[in-house]
C-alpha positions in Angstrom: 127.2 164.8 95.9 124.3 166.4 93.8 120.9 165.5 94.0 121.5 163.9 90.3 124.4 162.0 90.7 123.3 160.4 93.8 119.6 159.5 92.1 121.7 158.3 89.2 123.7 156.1 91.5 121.0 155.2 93.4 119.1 154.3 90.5 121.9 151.7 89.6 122.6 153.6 86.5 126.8 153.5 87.3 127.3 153.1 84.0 126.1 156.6 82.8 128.8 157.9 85.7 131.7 156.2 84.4 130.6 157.0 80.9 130.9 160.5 81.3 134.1 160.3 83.8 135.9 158.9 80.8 134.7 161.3 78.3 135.4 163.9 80.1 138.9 162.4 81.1 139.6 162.2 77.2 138.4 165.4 76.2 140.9 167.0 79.6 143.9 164.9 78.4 143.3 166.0 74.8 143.7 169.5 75.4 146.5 168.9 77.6 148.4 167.2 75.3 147.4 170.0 72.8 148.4 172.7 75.0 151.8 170.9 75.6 152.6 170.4 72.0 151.3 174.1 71.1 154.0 175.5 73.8 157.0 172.9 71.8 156.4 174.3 68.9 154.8 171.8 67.3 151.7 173.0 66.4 150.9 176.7 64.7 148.7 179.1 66.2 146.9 179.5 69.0 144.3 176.9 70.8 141.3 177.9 72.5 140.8 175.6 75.0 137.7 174.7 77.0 139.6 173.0 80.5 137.5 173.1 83.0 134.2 173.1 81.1 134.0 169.5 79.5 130.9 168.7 81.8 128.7 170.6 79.1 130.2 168.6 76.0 129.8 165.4 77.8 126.4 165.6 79.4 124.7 167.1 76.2 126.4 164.9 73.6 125.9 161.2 75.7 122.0 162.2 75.1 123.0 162.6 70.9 122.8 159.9 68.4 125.3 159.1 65.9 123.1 160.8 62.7 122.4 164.0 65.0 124.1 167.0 64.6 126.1 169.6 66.2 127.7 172.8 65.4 130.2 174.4 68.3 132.8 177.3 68.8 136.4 178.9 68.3 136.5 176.5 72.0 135.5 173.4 69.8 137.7 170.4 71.0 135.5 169.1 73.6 132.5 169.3 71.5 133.6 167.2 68.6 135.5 164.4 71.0 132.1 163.9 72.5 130.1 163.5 69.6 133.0 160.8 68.4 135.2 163.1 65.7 138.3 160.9 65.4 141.0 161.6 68.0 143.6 161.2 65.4 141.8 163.5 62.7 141.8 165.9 65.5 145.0 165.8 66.9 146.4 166.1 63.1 144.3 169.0 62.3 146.0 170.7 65.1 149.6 170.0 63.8 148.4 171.1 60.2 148.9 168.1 58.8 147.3 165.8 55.8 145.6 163.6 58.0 143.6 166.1 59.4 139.9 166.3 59.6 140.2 169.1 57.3 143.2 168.2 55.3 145.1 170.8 57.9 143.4 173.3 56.7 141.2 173.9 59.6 143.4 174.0 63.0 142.1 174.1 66.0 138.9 176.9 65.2 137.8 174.9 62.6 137.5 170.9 63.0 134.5 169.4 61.3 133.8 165.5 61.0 130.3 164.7 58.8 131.3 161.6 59.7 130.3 161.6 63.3 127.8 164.5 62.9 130.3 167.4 63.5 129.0 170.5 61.4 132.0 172.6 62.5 133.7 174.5 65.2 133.5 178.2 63.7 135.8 181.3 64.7 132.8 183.7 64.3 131.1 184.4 67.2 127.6 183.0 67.3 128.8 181.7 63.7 127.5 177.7 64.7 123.9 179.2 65.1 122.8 179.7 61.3 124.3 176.7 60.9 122.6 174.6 63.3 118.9 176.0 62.4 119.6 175.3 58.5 120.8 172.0 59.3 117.3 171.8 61.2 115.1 172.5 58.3 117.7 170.2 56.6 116.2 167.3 58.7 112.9 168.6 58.7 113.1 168.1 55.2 114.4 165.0 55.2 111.6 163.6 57.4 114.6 162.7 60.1 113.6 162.7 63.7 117.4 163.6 64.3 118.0 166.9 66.0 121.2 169.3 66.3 122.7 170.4 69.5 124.0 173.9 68.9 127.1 174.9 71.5 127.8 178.5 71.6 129.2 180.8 74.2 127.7 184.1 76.5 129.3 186.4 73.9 127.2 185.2 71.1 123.6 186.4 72.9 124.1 189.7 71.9 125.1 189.3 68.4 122.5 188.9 65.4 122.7 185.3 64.6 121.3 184.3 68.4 117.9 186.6 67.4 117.6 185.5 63.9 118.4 181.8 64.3 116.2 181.6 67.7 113.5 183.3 66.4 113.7 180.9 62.7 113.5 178.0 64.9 110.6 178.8 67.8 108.9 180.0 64.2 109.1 176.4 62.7 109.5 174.8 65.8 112.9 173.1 64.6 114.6 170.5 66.5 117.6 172.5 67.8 119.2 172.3 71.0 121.0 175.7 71.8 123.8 175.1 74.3 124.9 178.4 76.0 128.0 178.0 77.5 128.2 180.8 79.9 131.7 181.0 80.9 130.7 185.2 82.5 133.9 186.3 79.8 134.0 186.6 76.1 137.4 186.7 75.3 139.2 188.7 77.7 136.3 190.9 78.8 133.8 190.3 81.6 129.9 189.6 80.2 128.3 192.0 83.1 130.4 194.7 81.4 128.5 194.1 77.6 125.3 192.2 78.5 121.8 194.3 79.8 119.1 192.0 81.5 118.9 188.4 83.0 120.9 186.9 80.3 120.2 183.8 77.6 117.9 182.1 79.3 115.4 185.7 79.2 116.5 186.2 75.7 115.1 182.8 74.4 112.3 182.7 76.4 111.5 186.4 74.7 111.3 184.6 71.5 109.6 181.8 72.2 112.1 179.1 72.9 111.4 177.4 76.3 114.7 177.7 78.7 116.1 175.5 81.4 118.9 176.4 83.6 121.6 174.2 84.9 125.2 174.2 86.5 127.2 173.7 83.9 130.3 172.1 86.2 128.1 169.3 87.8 127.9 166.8 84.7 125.2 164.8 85.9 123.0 167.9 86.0 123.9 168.5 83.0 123.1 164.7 81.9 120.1 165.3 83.2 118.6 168.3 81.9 119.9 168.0 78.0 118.3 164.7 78.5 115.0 166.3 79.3 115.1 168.5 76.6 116.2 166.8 73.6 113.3 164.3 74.6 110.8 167.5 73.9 113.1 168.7 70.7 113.1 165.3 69.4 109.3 164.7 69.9 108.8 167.3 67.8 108.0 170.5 70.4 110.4 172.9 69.2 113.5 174.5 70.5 115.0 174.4 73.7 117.6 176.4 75.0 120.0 175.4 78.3 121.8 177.8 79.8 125.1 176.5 81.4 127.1 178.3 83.9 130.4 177.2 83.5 134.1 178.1 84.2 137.2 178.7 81.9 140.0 177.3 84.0 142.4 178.9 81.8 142.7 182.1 79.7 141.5 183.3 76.7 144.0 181.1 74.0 146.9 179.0 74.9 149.1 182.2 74.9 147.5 183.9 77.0 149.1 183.6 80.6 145.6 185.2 82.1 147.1 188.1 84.1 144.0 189.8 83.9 142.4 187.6 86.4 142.8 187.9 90.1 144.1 185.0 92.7 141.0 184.7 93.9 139.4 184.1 90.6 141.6 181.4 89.4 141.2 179.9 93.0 137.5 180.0 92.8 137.5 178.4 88.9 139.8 175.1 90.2 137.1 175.0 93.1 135.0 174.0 90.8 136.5 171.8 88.5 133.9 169.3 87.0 135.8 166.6 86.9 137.3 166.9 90.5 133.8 167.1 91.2 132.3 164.1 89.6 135.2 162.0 90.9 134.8 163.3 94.2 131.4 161.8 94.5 132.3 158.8 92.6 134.9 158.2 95.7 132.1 158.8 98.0 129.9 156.0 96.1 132.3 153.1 96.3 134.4 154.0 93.1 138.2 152.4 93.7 140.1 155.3 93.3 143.0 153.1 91.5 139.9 152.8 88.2 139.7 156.5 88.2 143.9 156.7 88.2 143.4 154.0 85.3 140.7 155.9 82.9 143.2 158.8 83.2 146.3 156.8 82.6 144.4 155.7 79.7 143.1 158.8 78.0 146.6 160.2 79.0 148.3 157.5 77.0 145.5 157.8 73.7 146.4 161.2 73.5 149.9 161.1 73.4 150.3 158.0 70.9 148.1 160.7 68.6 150.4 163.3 69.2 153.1 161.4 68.4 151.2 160.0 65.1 150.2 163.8 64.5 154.3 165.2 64.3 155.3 162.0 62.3 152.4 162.5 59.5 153.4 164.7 56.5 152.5 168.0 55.3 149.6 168.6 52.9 150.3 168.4 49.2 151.1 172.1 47.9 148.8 171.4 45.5 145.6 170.3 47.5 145.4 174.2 48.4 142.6 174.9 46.1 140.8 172.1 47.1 137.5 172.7 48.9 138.2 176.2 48.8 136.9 177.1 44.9 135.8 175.3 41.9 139.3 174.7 40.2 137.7 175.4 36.8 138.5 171.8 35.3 134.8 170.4 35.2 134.1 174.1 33.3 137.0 173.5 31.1 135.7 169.7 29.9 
């Protein structure tokens, strides 16, 4: 048991446990269920998956407010189920169809839900981070005291967007959360083999932007920390950055059987499993092991009555192609 999941049991604060058991149980079965219907055939392209790293999703997003923001990744599901994107908009967007999100146009890289706050998932690396500062000034603007939680992965530190949108935000001290997901690979290749110096947490500190380390398997660390820092982001001090050391339980996409990692690897990444973890210590704190069995049966069962909504929606409209995409002309032409 951690140090912060036995002070938040001890604390009588049960509730935050089981809150984040079951979001993290839903955002598990959800790519599950994706996975499984990606290898039937039903839905198109690849999935990038985030199993075995739903801690970060759930511990920074529990601390969010409905009309706060987020922007995430190409490794996006987890994000946007814990900031309350319909699971049925999701699952939809996935199988390409009408009901999606996005209209299907999206897929998996792509989902977006205003709605709940969901700026995007993006398939450019370090993509979400523009987009999470300008939705900071956005606010700023606005005289909101909302704030944006920006999820992005190891990779992105040494591309341009981390410099330019860290530096834009310690500048005006925006209220942006930067979430580093440090999963040590970015794609197929291994981050000591592309990445000189300490890592995010040096980087943002470099410009400015105070940085807080945590195990990013161990969800009530996790809990804990974001909490800490959106406090000081929402209060109006600036950025923060957390850096969370994570694992990727599986390989790159959904097609990718991971033969480039060793035995000992893979057994090392299930070690760890966040959510083997947390339930482990739930056991240990009086939790009946048949309510864990039932949350699962139950985010088990949610995900596949969507799935089965998803395959029995219909296509999009031919026509609704060159919606959102470009102005049609019609508005020009009356």
């Amino acid at each position: 048991m951690t140090d912060e999941t036995a002070a938040m049991a001890e604390g009588g604060n049960s509730a935050r446990l089981l809150a984040l058991h079951r979001l993290m149980r839903r955002i598990r079965a959800f790519e599950e269920t994706a996975v499984a219907a990606h290898a039937a055939g039903e839905i198109p392209g690849p999935l990038h998956v985030s199993i075995g790293q739903e801690a970060v999703a759930a511990g920074v997003c529990l601390n969010l407010r409905r009309d706060d923001r987020i922007t995430s990744t190409h490794r996006g599901h987890g994000h946007a189920l814990a900031k309350g994107a319909g699971v049925a908009g999701m699952m939809a967007e996935l199988h390409g169809r009408a009901g999606g999100h996005c209209g299907g146009k999206g897929g998996s890289m792509h989902i977006a839900d205003f709605t709940a706050g969901m700026l995007g998932a993006n398939g450019v690396v370090a993509g979400g981070i523009p987009i999470a500062v300008g939705a900071a000034q956005g606010l700023r603007l606005l005289g909101s005291d909302a704030v944006v939680a920006c999820f992005f992965g190891d990779g992105a530190i040494n591309r341009g967007p981390f410099l330019e949108g860290l530096n834009w935000a310690a500048l005006f001290r925006l209220p942006v959360l930067f979430v580093c997901e440090d999963n040590g690979v970015a794609a197929f290749t291994r981050a000591e083999s592309t990445t000189a110096g300490p890592g995010a947490a040096a980087r943002a500190e470099a410009l400015g932007v105070p940085a807080e380390a945590v195990d990013g398997n161990d969800a009530a660390a996790v809990d804990a920390a974001a909490g800490r820092l959106l406090v000081a982001v929402r209060a109006g001090s600036g950025p923060r950055l957390l850096h969370a050391r994570t694992t990727r339980a599986s390989g790159h996409t959904s097609t990718d059987a991971a033969a480039w990692r060793t035995a000992e690897e893979v057994a090392a990444s299930r070690a760890r499993d966040p959510l083997s973890a947390l339930e482990a210590s739930m056991l240990r704190q009086g939790v009946a092991a048949e309510a864990l069995a039932a949350v699962r049966a139950e985010a088990e069962a949610e995900m596949g009555h969507a799935r089965e909504a998803a395959r029995a929606a219909p296509w999009p409209d031919p026509a609704s192609a060159w919606e959102d995409v470009q102005d049609s002309g019609a508005e020009i032409a009356a």
